[in-house]
Each structure stands twice: as structure tokens, then as C-alpha cells.
N, C-alpha and C positions, 0 to 999 in steps of 0.2 A: 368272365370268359371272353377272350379273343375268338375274331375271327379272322383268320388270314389268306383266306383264298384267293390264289391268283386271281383277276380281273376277269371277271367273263367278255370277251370279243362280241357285240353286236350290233345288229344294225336297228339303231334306234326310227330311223325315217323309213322303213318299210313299206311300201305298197299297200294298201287293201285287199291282200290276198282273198281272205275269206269272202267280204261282200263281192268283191269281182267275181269268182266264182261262184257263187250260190246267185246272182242275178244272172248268170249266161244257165244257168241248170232250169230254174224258175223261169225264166223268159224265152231261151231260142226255139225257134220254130219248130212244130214236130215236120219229121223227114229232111229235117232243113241242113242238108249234106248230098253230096254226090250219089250216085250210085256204087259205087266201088265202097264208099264206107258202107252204107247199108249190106252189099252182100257181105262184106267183112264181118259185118254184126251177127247176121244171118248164121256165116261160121261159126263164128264164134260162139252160136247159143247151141249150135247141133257138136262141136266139141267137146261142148261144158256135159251136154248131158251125156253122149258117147261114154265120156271119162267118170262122172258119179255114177252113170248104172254099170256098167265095167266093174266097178269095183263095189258091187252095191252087197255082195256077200263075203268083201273082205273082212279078217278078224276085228279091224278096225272101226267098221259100221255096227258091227255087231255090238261092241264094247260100245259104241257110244248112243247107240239106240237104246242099250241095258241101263244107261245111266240116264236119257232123258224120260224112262218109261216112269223113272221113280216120282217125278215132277206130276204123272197123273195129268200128262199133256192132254187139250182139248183135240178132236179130228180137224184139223183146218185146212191143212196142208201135206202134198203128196210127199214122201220120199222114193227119191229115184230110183228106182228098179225093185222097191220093195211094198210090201203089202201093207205095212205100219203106214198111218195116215196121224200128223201130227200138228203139236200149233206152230204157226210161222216162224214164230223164231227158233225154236227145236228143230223145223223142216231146212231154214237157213243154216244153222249149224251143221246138221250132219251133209246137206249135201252138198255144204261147202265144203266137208270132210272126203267126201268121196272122191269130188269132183278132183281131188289134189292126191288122193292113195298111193294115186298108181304112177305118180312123178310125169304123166301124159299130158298135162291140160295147156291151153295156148299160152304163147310167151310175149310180152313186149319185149324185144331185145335189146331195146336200146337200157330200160331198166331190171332188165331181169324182171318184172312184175307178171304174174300170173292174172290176171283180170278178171278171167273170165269165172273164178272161182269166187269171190266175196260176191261181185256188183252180182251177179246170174243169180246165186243163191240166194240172196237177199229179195230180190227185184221178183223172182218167180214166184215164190212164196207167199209175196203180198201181193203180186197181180192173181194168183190165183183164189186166193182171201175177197180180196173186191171185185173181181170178173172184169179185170180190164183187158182192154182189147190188145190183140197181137202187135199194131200200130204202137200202144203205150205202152207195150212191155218195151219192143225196140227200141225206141225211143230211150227207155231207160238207160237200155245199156252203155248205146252210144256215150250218151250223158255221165254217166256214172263211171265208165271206163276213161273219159276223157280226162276226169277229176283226180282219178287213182293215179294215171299215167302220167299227168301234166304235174303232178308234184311231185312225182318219182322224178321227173325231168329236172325238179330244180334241186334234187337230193343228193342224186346217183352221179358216183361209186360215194362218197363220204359216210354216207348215214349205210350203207353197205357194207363199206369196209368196217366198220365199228362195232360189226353182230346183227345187226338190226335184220329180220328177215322180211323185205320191202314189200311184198306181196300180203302180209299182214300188218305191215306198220303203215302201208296207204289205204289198202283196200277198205278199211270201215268205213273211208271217207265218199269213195266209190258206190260205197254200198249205201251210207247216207244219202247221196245226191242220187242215188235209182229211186231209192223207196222216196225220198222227198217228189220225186218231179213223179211218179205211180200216183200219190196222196195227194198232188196240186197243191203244193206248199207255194206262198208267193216268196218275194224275197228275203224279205224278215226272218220267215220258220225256217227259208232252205239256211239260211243263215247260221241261224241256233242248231238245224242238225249237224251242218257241218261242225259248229262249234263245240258239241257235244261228243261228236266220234272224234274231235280230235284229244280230246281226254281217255281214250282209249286205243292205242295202238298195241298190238301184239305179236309178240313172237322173234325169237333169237335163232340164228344159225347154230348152235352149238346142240340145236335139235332134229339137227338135220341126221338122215338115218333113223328115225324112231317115228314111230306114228304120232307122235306130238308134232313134227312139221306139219301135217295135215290138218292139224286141228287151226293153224293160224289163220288161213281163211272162212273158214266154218268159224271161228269167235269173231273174223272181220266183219264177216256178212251178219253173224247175229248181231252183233256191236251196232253196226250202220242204220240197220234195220229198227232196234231199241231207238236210237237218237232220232231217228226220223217222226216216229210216232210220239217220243216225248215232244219234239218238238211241234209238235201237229197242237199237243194238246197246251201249249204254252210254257212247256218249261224251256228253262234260257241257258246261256254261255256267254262266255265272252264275245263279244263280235269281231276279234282282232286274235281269236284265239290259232289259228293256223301262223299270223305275222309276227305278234308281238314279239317285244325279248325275250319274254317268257313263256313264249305260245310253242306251240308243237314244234316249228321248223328249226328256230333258233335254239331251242332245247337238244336234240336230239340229232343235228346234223352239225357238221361244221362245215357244209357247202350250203349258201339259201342264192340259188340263181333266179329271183324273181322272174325275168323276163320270160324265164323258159317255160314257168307255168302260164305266164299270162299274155303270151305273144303270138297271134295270129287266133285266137280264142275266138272260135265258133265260124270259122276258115277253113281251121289244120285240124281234122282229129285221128288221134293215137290210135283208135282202131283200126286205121286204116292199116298201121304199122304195125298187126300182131299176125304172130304167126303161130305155128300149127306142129307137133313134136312127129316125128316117125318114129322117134324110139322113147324108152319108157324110162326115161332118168333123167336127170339134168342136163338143159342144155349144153355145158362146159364139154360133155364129154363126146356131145354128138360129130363135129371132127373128125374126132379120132376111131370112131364107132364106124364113119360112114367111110375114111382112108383104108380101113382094114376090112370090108365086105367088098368095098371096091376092088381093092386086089384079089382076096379071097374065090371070089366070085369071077375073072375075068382069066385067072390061072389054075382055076378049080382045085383051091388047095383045101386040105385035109389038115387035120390038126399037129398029125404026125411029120406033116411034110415039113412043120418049121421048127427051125432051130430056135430063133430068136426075133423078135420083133421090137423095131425102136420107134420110139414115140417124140417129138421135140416137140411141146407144147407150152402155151402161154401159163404164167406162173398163178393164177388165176386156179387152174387145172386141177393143179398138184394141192391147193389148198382146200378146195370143194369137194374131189373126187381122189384125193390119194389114199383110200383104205387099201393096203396090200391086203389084208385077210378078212375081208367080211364075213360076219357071221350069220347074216340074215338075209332075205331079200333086199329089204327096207335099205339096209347096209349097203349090199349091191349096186344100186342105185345111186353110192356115192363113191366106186372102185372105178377109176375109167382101167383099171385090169381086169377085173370081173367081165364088164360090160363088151370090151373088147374080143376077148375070149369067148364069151359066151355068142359075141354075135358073129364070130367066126365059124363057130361050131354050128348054131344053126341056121349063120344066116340073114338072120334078123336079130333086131335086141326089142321085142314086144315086151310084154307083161309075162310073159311066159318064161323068158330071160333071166327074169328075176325073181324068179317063185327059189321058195328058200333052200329045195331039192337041190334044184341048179347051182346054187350057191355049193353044195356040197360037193358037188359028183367030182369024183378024180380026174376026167377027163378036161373039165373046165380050169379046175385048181393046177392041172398040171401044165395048160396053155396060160393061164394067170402067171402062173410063176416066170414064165420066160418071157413078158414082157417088161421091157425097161421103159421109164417114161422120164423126160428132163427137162427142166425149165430151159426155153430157147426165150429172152425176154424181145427178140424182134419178131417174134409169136402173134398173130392181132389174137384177139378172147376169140373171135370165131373161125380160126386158120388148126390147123393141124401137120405138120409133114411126121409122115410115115414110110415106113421102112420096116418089109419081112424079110427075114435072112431064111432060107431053105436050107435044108441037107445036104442036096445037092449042087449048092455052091452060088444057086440063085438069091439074088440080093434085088427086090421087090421093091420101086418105090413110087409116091404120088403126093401131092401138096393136094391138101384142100383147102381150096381159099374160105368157102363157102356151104356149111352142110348143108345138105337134105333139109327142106323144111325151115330154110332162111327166107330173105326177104330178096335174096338174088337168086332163092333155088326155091321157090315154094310149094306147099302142097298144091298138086290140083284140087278139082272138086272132088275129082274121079280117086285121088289120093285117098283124100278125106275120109269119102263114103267106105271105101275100103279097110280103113282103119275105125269108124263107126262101127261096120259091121262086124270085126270081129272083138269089139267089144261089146255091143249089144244082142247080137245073136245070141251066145251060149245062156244069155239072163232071161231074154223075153222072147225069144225065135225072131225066124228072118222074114218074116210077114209083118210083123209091129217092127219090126229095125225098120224096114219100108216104108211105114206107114211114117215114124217120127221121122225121117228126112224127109221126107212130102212135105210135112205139117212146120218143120222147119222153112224149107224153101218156100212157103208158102204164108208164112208168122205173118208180113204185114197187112194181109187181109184177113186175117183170124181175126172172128168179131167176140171172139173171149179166150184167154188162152185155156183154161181147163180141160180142154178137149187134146191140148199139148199135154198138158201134164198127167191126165187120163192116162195115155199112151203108153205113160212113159213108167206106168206102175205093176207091179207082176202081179 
């Protein structure tokens, strides 16, 4: 038998990716960052949980809590907004699932990577397991998000453009370097965990729209979390398994920009650089979301009042978000018409936006339908120009360079909290929503977190 496969392209003299990163996880100082990344982190832990209890009674949780009950899980660990109390990694699993439902959860923009969903779920789970301190949950994150992010850095668009959906093909790695630096792994085991979750990445684009999207960080963060502990207990990996020809990066991307994961390391970290969604869908379409409430909203128009709305957007858009006819929320979620529409109509495009009623209602489907949207390719990913045409002969228009909820427009605190409470409110009332944003702002002197995770249980 031949074999004739074209040549594989690689870079045989690679870097030490792996040790370089698992000694800066293992070794850097705790707090040992600015203050702006710390409150970043901070955010970032009171988004993650905003977004898993939010959606802590979607069909989603349901269905997958019905499947981890068969497992006859130990009580180790909380689930977010719910009364099931489960073992660590079944608790990383679902509410890594949650935390990602409702398309809400913070974004690295520069890779598309959702963070805050694998490393949080993983990292909470086992600090709540060992009663580590609010200091060492932070700690984690930082850590663990840096990891996810700094190899999405050397991946992104490549291993993107391919299917790959990057928030679950980095995050277990993320989630490994939380739970490893939670465990006090020295360099060796952070080593082997990393090398272990990198035998495990998961999840493709082509499931986007379906509750299987949600599942790829909920398998990241249980993935990270298994390698961590195997590795604690001595099992091994390749130590070149992230570099090699045949290791994770070189396999699965056809961009390996070394430098970008390991340049400025334990200097520059990516959490400084996450942000925070206003609206409950995919970034790509927030633009266009935020161009049309702008108008909507400054000429008080009515659904009836337009004729026609035109869209010129990056080609990016149309390929993430072009469902003309969604059928489901989930769907929704990836229609920048739907989305559009809907937040014309009320306003906003929350979670409520996208519940699957809305999806149906004739009034929505009938302002969906009169929106055109076209690839302009001098578009950036995060620009939108828009354009409502009126009845009355008025022709509406506004570029947004920049959505809502970018790193030129960001959420406040005061955003935040706002958008916290009306996703934890309806789950736990607006006395505990209070009490977890206290306890958030307050994590680095939490001398355990359990008393976070308490909180955060119905």
C-alpha cells in the first residue's frame, strides 16, 4: 500500500511552548499584575456566574443535569443557580454549559475566545472542592485565561477559519493551567496537564445554533480539570505536546505564531483585554444590533414606520449570522435579521429577544424579512454601517465603528451590574443578586470561596 500525501508544512525548531507556559502558571507571583487586570478578573468571575445562573433553568441544564444524575455523581460541587449539588467535574461541565446558553458570556475579541466559560467552571469547582481562598481562585483565572488566550493568539483566524470552535479547542488548556496552579502543581505536572488537555480539544462551528455549542466549554473545563488531577497524580504527556509537528498547534492550525503566545508573558495579560456582551448573541452581529437601536431609539421609530433596512457588513457576518429563517431561539442567536428586528422592536436584544416565541411572532418575522444585509469587504469584524429607509421617505443612517461592550466602548460597572441583575434576579431574587456582587468585588479577601458558591445556589 502507498502512501502519497502531500507533505505536511512544519516547523520542526519550534519554541518550548508547553514548558514556557506551564513554568510562568507554576511560578508567577500571586497578584502579581496591575490592578486593572485584577478588576478585569473580578468581571469577569461575576459575568461568568450572571450568565450560568441566567440560564440555570434553560432546557439545556436540564438535559444535561438528566444525564450527569445517571453517573450517580458524589455532592462536591455547587451548580449555578440550582439545588443539584454535584462532583467537580459534572459541576465544570454543566456550568460551563450554562455559563455559554444564553450566547451572553465575556469575549476576548481579539480571538473570539469566550474564557470566562471553561477556566471559571473548572477552577470554581475545584477551589470549591479544596476550600481555597478567593486570592487562589483569582489567581487562577488570571492564569488560566492567559493560557487560553495567549494560544488563541498564535492560532486565530486560521484554526478558526477551519470549524474549529476556539473557545473549546483552547479553553481545556485554560482550564488545565487553573486547576493545575488551584492543586500547586510545580512545573513538571503543570506540564503534563497541559500536555494532557492538549489531547483533548472540542467542538466545531457547524454547531453553532444548537445546544451542542454550549456543551464545548463545559467538555473544555471538564477536560482541563480531568488533566490537571491526572496529572497531580503522575500520569504524563508528551512535554512538546502543545509545539511539536505533531502536537496540538501544528496539527490543527495552519497559523503557529509562536511569539504571540509567549511574548511579553507575565507582563501582558489577555484579561485585561476581555470584554463584556449587552446583547445575547454573537458578537459579529452586535454592530449591527447596536446601529439599529441607535436609530430606532433617537427617531422613536415603530416597526411599522420602516420600509426597508440595509445592512453593509464584514463578510465574517453573513457567514456566522446569516440564518434568514430561524427556527428556534438558539437559531436566533445566529440571524443578525432576527436579532435586528427583534431589538428594534423591543429595544434591547437580551435573552428575552431570543426565547423561541419571539422567534415566531409575525411582527418580528415581518421586520426580519425587510432587512437586507451585504458583505461590504472594507467592513472591519467589528464596524457596521446602517441604513433605515422609512415610509415616509426618511433614509436613517450611522456607522458604528465600535459596539457597545467593546474595548473602545465598554461596559461600566454600573453596565454590568445591570445586566447581572437581570439575569440573576428572576433565579435567586434581588437580595442574593446583591449579595454575589459584593462577594465578587470583594473575592480577593474571601478567605474560602464556598461562601461565593453558596450564594450562588437556589
Amino acid at each position: 500500500m502507498t502512501h502519497d500525501a502531500a507533505p505536511l508544512v512544519i516547523d520542526a525548531n519550534a519554541p518550548p511552548i508547553t514548558r514556557t507556559l506551564a513554568e510562568f502558571v507554576a511560578s508567577h507571583p500571586s497578584r502579581g499584575w496591575d490592578d486593572r487586570v485584577e478588576h478585569e478578573a473580578e468581571r469577569t468571575v461575576q459575568n461568568w456566574i450572571g450568565c450560568a445562573v441566567g440560564a440555570a433553568r434553560h432546557p439545556a441544564a436540564d438535559a444535561a443535569l438528566a444525564a450527569v444524575a445517571m453517573l450517580a455523581p458524589s455532592a462536591q460541587a455547587t451548580v449555578l443557580g440550582r439545588s443539584e449539588r454535584v462532583d467537580i467535574a459534572s459541576a465544570a461541565l454543566v456550568n460551563g454549559i450554562t455559563s455559554h446558553t444564553f450566547d451572553f458570556d465575556d469575549t476576548h475579541l481579539k480571538t473570539i475566545i469566550h474564557p470566562g466559560g471553561p477556566v471559571a467552571s473548572a477552577a470554581l469547582a475545584l477551589a470549591e472542592h479544596i476550600g481555597a481562598s478567593g486570592r487562589q481562585f483569582l489567581d487562577a483565572i488570571v492564569l488560566g485565561a492567559d493560557v487560553a488566550c495567549r494560544v488563541g493568539n498564535g492560532i486565530y483566524p486560521a484554526h478558526y477559519d477551519r470549524g474549529w470552535h476556539i473557545t473549546g479547542s483552547t479553553g481545556m488548556l485554560g482550564a488545565a493551567a487553573a486547576c493545575a496552579r488551584l492543586l500547586g502543581l510545580d512545573a513538571d505536572k503543570t506540564a503534563m496537564a497541559l500536555g494532557i488537555a492538549a489531547s483533548q480539544p472540542t467542538g466545531v462551528r457547524e454547531q453553532f445554533g444548537s445546544m451542542t455549542k454550549a456543551l464545548h466549554p463545559g467538555a473544555a473545563a471538564r477536560a482541563g480539570l480531568m488533566a490537571a488531577l491526572l496529572a497531580r497524580h503522575g500520569y504524563t504527556a508528551s512535554v512538546r505536546a502543545l509545539e511539536a509537528p505533531r502536537g496540538l498547534l501544528q496539527t490543527y492550525s495552519t497559523k503557529w505564531d509562536w511569539g504571540a503566545i509567549a511574548d511579553a508573558l507575565g507582563r501582558r495579560f489577555e484579561i485585561a483585554y476581555n470584554t463584556y456582551k449587552p446583547f445575547a448573541c454573537g458578537v459579529g452581529i452586535h454592530p449591527s444590533i447596536d446601529g439599529c437601536v441607535q436609530i430606532a431609539t433617537e427617531h422613536h421609530l415603530r416597526a411599522d414606520d420602516i420600509e426597508r433596512i440595509d445592512l453593509r457588513v464584514h463578510p465574517l457576518v453573513l457567514e456566522l449570522t446569516g440564518k434568514k429563517t430561524p427556527r428556534s431561539g438558539l437559531e436566533g442567536k445566529f440571524s443578525v435579521y432576527h436579532a435586528c428586528a427583534a431589538a428594534i422592536i423591543s429595544g434591547q436584544a437580551g435573552e428575552g429577544e431570543f426565547a423561541d416565541a419571539v422567534v415566531a411572532r409575525p411582527d418580528v418575522i415581518a421586520l426580519r424579512d425587510r432587512i437586507i444585509a451585504t458583505i461590504a469587504p472594507d467592513i472591519a469584524e467589528d464596524a457596521a454601517d446602517v441604513t433605515i429607509h422609512c415610509h415616509d421617505g426618511r433614509h436613517l443612517h450611522t456607522f458604528v465603528e465600535h459596539a457597545l461592550g467593546s474595548l473602545e466602548r465598554p461596559m461600566s460597572d454600573v453596565d454590568l451590574e445591570r445586566k447581572f441583575r437581570g439575569l440573576v434576579d428572576p433565579v435567586l431574587g434581588a437580595a442574593r443578586a446583591a449579595q454575589l456582587i459584593a462577594a465578587c468585588r470583594s473575592l480577593a479577601d474571601a478567605v474560602d470561596v464556598r461562601p461565593l458558591a453558596a450564594l450562588a445556589r437556589a
